[in-house]
C-alpha positions in Angstrom: 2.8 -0.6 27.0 -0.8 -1.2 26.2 -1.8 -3.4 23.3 -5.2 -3.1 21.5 -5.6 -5.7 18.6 -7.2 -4.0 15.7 -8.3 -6.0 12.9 -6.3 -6.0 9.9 -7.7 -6.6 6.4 -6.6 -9.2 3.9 -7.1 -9.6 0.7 -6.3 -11.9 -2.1 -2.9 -13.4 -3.0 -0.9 -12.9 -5.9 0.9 -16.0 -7.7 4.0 -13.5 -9.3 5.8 -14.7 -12.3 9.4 -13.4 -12.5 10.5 -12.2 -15.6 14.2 -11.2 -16.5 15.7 -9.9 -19.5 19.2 -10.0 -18.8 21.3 -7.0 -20.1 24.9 -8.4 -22.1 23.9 -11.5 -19.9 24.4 -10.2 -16.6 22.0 -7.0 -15.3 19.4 -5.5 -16.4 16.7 -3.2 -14.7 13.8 -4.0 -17.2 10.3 -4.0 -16.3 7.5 -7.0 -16.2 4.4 -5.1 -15.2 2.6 -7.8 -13.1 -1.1 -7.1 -12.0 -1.9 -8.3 -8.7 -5.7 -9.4 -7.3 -5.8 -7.0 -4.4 -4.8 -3.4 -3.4 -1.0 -3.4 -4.7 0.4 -4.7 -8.0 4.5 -5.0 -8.4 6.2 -3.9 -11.7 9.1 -6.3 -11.2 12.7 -5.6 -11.8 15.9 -7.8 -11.7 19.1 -6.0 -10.5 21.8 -8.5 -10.1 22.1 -11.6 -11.8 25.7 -13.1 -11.8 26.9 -16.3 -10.1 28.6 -14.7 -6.6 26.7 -14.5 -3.8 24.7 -11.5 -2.4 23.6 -10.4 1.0 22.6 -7.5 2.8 21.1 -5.1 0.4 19.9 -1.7 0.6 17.6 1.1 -1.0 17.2 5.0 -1.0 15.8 7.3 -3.5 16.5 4.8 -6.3 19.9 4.0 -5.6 20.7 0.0 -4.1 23.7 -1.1 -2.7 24.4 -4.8 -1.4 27.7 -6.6 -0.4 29.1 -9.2 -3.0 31.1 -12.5 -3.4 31.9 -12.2 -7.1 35.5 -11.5 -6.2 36.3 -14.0 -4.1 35.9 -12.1 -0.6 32.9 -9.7 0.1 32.6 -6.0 -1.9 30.3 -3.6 -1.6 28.2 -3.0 -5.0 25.6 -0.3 -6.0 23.0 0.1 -9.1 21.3 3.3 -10.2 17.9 2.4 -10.9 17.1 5.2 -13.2 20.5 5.2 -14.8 20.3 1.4 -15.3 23.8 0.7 -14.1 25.8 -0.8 -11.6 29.3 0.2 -10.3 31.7 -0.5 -7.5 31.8 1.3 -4.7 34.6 -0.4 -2.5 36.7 -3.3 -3.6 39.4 -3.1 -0.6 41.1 -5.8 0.5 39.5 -7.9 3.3 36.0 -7.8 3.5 33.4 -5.3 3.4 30.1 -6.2 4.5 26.3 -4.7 5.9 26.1 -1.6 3.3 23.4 1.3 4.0 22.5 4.0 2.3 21.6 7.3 2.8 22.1 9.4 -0.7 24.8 10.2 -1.1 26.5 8.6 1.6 26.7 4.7 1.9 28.6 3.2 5.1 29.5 -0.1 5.7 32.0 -3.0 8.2 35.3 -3.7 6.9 37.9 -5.6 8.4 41.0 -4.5 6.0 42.9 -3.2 8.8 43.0 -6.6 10.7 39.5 -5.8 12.9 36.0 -4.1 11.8 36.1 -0.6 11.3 33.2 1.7 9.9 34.1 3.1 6.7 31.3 6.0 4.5 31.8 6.9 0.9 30.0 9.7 -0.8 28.6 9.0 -4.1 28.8 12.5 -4.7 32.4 13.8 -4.1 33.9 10.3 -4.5 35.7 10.7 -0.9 35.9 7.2 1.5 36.0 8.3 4.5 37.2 5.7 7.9 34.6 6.8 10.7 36.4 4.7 13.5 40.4 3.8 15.0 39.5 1.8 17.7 40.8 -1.8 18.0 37.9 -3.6 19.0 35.2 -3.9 16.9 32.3 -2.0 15.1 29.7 -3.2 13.1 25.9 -3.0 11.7 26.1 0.7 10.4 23.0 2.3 10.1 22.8 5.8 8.6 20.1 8.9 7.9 21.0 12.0 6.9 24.7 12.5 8.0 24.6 10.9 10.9 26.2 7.2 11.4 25.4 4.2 14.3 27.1 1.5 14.7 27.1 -1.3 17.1 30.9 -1.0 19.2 32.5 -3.6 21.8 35.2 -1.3 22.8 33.8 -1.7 26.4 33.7 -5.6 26.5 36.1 -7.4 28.8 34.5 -11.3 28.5 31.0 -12.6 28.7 30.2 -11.1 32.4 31.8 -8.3 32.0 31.6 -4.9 29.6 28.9 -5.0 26.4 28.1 -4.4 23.2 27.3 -0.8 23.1 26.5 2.2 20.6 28.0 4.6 19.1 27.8 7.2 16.5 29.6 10.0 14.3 28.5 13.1 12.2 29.4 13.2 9.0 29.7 17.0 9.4 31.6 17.8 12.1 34.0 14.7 11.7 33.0 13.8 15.3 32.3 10.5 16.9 30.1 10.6 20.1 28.3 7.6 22.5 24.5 6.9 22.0 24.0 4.0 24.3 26.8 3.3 26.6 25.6 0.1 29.3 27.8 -2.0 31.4 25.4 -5.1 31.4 23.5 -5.3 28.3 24.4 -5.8 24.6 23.0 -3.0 22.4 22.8 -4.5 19.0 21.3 -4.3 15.4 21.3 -0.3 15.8 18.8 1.6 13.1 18.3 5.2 12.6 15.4 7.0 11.7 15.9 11.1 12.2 16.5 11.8 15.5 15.7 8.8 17.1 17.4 4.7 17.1 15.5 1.7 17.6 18.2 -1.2 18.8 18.1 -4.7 20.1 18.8 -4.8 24.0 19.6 -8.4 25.1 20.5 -8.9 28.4 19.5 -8.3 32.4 15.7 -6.9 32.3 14.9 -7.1 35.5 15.3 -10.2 37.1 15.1 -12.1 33.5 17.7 -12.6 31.3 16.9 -12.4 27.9 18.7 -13.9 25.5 17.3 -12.4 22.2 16.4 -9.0 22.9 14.0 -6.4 23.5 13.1 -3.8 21.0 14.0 -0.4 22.1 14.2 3.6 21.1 16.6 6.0 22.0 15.8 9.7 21.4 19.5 11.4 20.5 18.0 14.3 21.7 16.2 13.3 24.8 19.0 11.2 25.7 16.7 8.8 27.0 15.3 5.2 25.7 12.2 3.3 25.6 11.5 -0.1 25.8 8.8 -1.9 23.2 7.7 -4.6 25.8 5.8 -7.5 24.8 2.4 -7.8 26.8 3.7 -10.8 28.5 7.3 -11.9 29.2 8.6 -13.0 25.6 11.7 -12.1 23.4 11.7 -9.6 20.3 13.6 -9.8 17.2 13.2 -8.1 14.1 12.5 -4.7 13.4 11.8 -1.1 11.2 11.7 2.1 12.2 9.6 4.6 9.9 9.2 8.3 11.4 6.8 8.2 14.2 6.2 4.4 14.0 8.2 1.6 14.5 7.2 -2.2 13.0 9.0 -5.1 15.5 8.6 -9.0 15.9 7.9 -10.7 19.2 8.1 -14.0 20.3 10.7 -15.2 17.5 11.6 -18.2 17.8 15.8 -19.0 18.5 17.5 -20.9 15.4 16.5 -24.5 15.4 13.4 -24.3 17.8 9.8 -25.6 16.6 8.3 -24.0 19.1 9.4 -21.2 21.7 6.3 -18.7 21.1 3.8 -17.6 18.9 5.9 -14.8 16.8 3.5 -11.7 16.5 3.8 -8.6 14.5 3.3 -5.4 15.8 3.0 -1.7 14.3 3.8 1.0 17.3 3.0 4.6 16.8 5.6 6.4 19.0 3.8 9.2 19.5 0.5 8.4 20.8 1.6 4.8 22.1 -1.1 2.9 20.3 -0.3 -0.3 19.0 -1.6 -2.3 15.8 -1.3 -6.2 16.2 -0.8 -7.7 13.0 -2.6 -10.8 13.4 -1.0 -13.7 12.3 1.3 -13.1 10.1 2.5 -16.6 10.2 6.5 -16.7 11.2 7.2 -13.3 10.0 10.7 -11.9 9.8 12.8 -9.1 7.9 9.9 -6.1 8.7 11.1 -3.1 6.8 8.8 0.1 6.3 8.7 3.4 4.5 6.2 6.0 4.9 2.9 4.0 5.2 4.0 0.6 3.5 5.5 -2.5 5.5 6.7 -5.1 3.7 8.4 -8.7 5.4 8.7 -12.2 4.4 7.8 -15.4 5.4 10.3 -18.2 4.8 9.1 -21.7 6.2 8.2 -23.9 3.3 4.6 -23.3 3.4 2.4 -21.6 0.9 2.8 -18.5 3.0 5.9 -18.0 1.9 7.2 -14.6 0.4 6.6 -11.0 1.0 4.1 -9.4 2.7 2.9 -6.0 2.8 0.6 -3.9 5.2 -0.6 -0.4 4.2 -0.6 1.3 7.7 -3.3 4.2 6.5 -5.8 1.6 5.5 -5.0 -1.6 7.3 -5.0 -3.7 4.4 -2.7 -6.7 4.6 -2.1 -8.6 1.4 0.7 -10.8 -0.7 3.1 -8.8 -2.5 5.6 -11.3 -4.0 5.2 -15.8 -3.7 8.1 -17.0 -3.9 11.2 -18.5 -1.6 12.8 -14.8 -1.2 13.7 -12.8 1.3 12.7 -8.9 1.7 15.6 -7.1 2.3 15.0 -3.0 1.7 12.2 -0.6 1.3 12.4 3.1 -0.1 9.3 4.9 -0.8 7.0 2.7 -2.8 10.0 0.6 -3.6 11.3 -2.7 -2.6 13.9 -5.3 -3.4 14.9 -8.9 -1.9 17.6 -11.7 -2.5 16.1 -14.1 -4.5 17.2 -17.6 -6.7 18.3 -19.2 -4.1 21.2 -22.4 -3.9 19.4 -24.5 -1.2 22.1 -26.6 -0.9 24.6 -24.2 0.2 22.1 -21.8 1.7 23.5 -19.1 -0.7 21.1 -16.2 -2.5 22.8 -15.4 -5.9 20.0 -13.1 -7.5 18.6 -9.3 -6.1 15.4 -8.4 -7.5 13.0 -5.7 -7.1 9.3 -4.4 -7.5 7.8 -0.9 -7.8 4.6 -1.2 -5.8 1.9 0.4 -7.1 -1.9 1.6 -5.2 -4.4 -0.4 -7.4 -7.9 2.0 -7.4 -10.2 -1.7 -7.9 -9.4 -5.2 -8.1 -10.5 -8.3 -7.5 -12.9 -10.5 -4.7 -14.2 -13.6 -4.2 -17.3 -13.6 -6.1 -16.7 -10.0 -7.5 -15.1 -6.7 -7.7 -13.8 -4.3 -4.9 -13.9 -0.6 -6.0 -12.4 2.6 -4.1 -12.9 5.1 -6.6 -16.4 6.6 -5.6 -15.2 7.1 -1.7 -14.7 10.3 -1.6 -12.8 11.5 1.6 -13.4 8.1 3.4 -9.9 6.3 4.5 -7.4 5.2 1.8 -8.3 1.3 0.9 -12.1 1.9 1.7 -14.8 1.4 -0.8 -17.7 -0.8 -2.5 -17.3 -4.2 -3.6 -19.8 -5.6 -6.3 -20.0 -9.1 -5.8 -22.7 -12.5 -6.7 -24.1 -14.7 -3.9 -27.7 -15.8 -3.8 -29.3 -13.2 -2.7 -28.2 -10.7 -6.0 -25.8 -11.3 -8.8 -24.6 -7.5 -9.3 -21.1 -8.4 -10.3 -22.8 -10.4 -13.2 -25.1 -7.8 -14.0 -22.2 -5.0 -13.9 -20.4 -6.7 -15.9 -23.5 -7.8 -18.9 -24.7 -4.0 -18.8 -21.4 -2.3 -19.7 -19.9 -2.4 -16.5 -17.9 0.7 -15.4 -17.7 2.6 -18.3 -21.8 2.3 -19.1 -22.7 2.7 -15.3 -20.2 4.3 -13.5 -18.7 3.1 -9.8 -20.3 1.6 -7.6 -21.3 4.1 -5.1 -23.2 2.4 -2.2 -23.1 -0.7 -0.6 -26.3 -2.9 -0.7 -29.5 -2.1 1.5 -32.8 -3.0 0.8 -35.7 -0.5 -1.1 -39.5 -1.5 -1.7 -38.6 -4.8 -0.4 -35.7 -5.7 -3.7 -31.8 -6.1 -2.8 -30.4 -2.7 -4.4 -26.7 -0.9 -4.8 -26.4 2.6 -6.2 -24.1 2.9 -9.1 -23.2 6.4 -10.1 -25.2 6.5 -13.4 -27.6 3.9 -12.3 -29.4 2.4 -9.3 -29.4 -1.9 -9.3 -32.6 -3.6 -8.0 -32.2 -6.8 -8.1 -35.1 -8.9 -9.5 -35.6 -12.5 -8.3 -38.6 -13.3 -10.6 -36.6 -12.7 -13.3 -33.2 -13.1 -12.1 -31.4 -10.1 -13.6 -31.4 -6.5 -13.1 -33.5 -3.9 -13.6 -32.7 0.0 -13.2 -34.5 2.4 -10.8 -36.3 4.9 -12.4 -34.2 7.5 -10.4 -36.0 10.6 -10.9 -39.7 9.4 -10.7 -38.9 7.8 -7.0 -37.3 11.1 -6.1 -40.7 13.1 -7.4 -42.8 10.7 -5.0 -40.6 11.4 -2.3 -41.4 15.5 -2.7 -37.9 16.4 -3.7 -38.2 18.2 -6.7 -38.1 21.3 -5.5 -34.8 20.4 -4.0 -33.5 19.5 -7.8 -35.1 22.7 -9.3 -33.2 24.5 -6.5 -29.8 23.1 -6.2 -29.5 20.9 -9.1 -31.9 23.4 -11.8 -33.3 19.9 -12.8 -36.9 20.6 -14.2 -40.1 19.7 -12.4 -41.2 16.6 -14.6 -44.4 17.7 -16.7 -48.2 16.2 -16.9 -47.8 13.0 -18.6 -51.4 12.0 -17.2 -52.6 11.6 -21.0 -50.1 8.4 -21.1 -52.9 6.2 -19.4 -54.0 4.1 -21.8 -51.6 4.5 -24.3 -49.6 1.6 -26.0 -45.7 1.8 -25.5 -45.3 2.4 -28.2 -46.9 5.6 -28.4 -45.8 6.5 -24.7 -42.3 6.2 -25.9 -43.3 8.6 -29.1 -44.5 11.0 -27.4 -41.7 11.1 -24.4 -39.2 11.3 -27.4 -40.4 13.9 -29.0 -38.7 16.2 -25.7 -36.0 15.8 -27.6 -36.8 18.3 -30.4 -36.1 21.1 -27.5 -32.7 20.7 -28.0 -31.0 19.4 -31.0 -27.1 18.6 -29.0 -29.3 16.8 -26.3 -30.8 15.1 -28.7 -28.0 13.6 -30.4 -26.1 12.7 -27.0 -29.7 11.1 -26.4 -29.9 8.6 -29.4 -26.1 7.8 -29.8 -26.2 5.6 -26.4 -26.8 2.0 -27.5 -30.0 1.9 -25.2 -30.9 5.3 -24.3 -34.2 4.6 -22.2 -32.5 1.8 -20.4 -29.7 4.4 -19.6 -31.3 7.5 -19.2 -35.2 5.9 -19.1 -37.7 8.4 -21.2 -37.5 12.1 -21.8 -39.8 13.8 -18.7 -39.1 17.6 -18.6 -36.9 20.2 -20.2 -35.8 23.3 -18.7 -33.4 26.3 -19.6 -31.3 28.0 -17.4 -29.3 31.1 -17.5 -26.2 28.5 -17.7 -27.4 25.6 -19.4 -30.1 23.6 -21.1 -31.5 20.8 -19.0 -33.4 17.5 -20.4 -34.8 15.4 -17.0 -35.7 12.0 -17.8 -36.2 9.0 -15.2 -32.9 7.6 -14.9 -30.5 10.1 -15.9 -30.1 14.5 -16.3 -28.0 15.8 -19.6 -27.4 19.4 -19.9 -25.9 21.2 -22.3 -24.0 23.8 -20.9 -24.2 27.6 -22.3 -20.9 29.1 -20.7 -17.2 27.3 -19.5 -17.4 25.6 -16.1 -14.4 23.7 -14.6 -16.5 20.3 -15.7 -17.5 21.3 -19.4 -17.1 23.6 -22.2 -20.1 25.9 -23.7 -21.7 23.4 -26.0 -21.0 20.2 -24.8 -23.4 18.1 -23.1 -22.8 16.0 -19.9 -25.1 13.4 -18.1 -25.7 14.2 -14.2 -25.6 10.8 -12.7 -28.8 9.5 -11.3 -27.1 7.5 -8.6 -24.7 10.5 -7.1 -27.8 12.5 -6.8 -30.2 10.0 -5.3 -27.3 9.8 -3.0 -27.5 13.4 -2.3 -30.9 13.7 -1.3 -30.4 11.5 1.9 -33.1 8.2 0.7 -30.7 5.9 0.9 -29.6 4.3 4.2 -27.2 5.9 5.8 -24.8 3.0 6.7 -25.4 1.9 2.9 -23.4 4.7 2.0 -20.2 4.8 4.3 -17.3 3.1 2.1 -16.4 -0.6 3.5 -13.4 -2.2 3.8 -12.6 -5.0 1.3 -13.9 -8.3 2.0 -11.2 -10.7 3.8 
């Protein structure tokens, strides 16, 4: 398999806080909302808080299992996140480990008849169902929909002969059947994704043994398999399969070993083979993904540690959650991890969780990233307002009003009449050395010298602006007067007019008035109100609106082209 190395995105880190309010002092499912500077912020939940230890848990559509030492031996526990409680789902005797879920049905090992069997319970009906008879052993369920894969070594004899295989069983029809049935491999850590299972193959490939494994996907229907090989000889481990794509690890390195290869993350699309190197995401392990989010964890006592996440439409790579957890389940735009960790025994005794949440702006180095003003551009793309010392626009934004006074930024920055400039939607920035601030484009006049008002009379029924010749001469003062006295044309104008704080810096002076069939149009330099005679979708009759200088400028096509496609956030 071909792999192309595209370049990923990443933005700032997020130092997370974790806040719990413990419930009768012991669970609770309250929310911290914690903002985070870069694409995602994580409304943090704690689910489990008592002393036993915790591994393996699980998430779908707001319901979490996990397994549980409380007890003494290992139980299989479950919380509804929108009910805000937990419950038991089996407390058998022996052990039951390595829950999934798949609502309703939740499967899991258990060794209470003397060897591991599969066993499924359905939340719904409460019915416990034992999926397999077999004396040898079956473990690592995986489940979607109603149908069930385990890992089986029914078929091994010793270590050279027979192998782990898979198998599977339909909820259904109450039928087991083989999936992947070899005589000199090991097919292990089996996952499920619709119709097809990704699984680790470790054994004879070819004429090299490999220890570890290589990622591979099965088709159930297709009855045949595919391999996920690594561009050059090197071992896979760790891995998420997600629809169409599948996220995998290469080049882990075996327990104990400083060095054995330089791990790489990797985003496969199954369908049109194209690959997405994650580039270095330093030791990364545990990759779990949902839709277009991939979340995993770095855990080797370095300020890397915690949990990732990588937006697969936009490419954006960014910190989700610092901290010495581990990332352990992702459903929809929701994930939880084992945290509050023993590290003397090696024990996690907490399960926490965030809700991750699209941020529309947040913040740079040196400024602001916005992705409201895109329009149909990719998800993640946008404009960042930033200071360096060529312009100090995020300064600027910020002492004129920022968003709500200018709008978005809707343009990156490109160079007109020889000044560094950035369109905003109500306003253009020029950037003015000799005094070292801003000032505004007068919008509307530049757009007149460039012969386009005929193009606003016709598709925008902005006025021509009239014959202000007589203002030659004039003081200010006087100009202003008699610009201002437009105003008289139309008294609801008018008042939207004066009630801005600093109406000619906004909107510059009053140049032309027009009225249309549909509504009442004041032009001046900067900015277009109207006052609008019938319903539209935008406005009711009588209200008055401001057509933004900088969308329009936009519009007419003066601005450089490649100032106007939407960026992706600065690393």
């Amino acid at each position: 398999m071909l792999h192309r190395r595209i370049p990923v995105h990443l933005t700032g880190s997020v130092m997370i806080a974790l806040f719990v309010t413990l419930v009768s002092g012991l669970f609770s499912a309250s929310t911290d909302v914690v903002h985070a500077d870069g694409p995602f912020k994580a409304e943090i939940f704690r689910i489990s808080g008592p002393p036993g230890e915790k591994l393996n848990p699980a998430i779908h559509d707001g319901l979490v299992v996990w397994q549980d030492k409380r007890g003494g031996d290992w139980d299989i526990y479950g919380f509804d996140l929108q009910g805000n409680r937990e419950f038991v789902i089996s407390s058998a005797v022996g052990d039951q480990v390595a829950p999934r879920i798949f609502r309703p049905w939740v499967v899991w090992a258990d060794n209470r008849n003397g060897n591991w069997d599969i066993y499924a319970f359905n939340l719904d009906s409460r019915e416990e169902l034992r999926l397999t008879t077999d004396p040898s052993h079956q473990e690592m369920p995986s489940i979607w929909g109603t149908t069930v894969i385990w890992r089986d070594k029914r078929n091994w004899v010793n270590d050279y002969e027979g192998s782990y295989d898979l198998y599977g069983y339909d909820l259904v029809s109450r039928r087991e059947f083989p999936v992947v049935v070899t005589p000199i491999t090991d097919e292990t850590a089996p996952q499920i994704w619709g119709r097809r299972v990704a699984y680790r193959a470790a054994g004879l490939h070819g004429i090299k043994f490999n220890v570890i494994g290589v990622v591979s996907v099965y088709h159930l229907d297709q009855k045949s398999a595919v391999e996920l090989k690594p561009p050059e000889p090197m071992p896979s481990y760790g891995f998420s399969l997600s629809g169409d794509r599948i996220a995998w690890v290469k080049g882990f390195p075996p327990p104990g070993a400083l060095l054995c290869c330089r791990p790489e993350m990797y985003v496969t699309n199954l369908a049109t083979g194209e690959d997405v190197n994650l580039v270095e995401p330093f030791l990364p392990t545990d990759p779990h993904m949902d839709g277009s989010l991939l979340v995993w964890s770095v855990f080797q006592g370095s300020e890397q540690d915690g949990i990732w996440l990588y937006d697969t439409e936009s490419r954006i790579r960014s910190y989700l959650i610092r901290d010495r957890v581990i990332a352990a389940s992702l459903s929809g735009n929701v994930v939880i991890w084992l945290d509050t960790l023993d590290v003397a025994k090696g024990r996690y005794r907490g399960l926490s969780g965030a809700r991750i949440v699209r941020q529309l702006d947040w913040q740079v180095p040196n400024g602001h990233f916005y992705t409201q003003a895109r329009g149909e551009a990719p998800a993640g793309t946008g404009y960042a307002v930033t200071n360096d010392p060529q312009a100090l626009f995020w300064a600027e934004l910020q002492r004129l009003g920022g968003v709500p006074a200018l709008g978005y930024p809707a343009s990156r920055r490109f160079i007109w009449d020889g000044f560094t400039s950035q369109v905003m939607q109500k306003q253009v920035f020029q950037w003015r050395p000799e005094v070292e601030k801003v000032y505004f484009v007068n919008v509307f006049d530049e757009l007149s010298k460039a012969g386009k008002d005929d193009w606003l009379l016709a598709y925008r029924q902005v006025p021509k602006s009239f014959d202000w010749s007589a203002d030659a001469g004039l003081p200010w003062s006087e100009i202003v007067q008699r610009h201002l006295k437009l105003l008289d044309s139309n008294p609801a104008i008018k008042a939207r007019y004066l009630a801005d704080p600093d109406p000619i810096a906004h909107f510059g002076l009053p140049m032309a008035y027009g009225e249309y069939e549909n509504v009442f149009v004041l032009r001046g330099q900067r900015a277009v109100l109207q006052q609008w005679r019938v319903d539209t979708p935008w406005a009711k009759a009588g209200q008055v609106t401001v057509a933004n200088g900088g969308d329009i400028l936009k519009e007419t096509g003066l601005i450089p082209r490649e100032a106007i496609v939407p960026e992706s956030p600065p690393q």
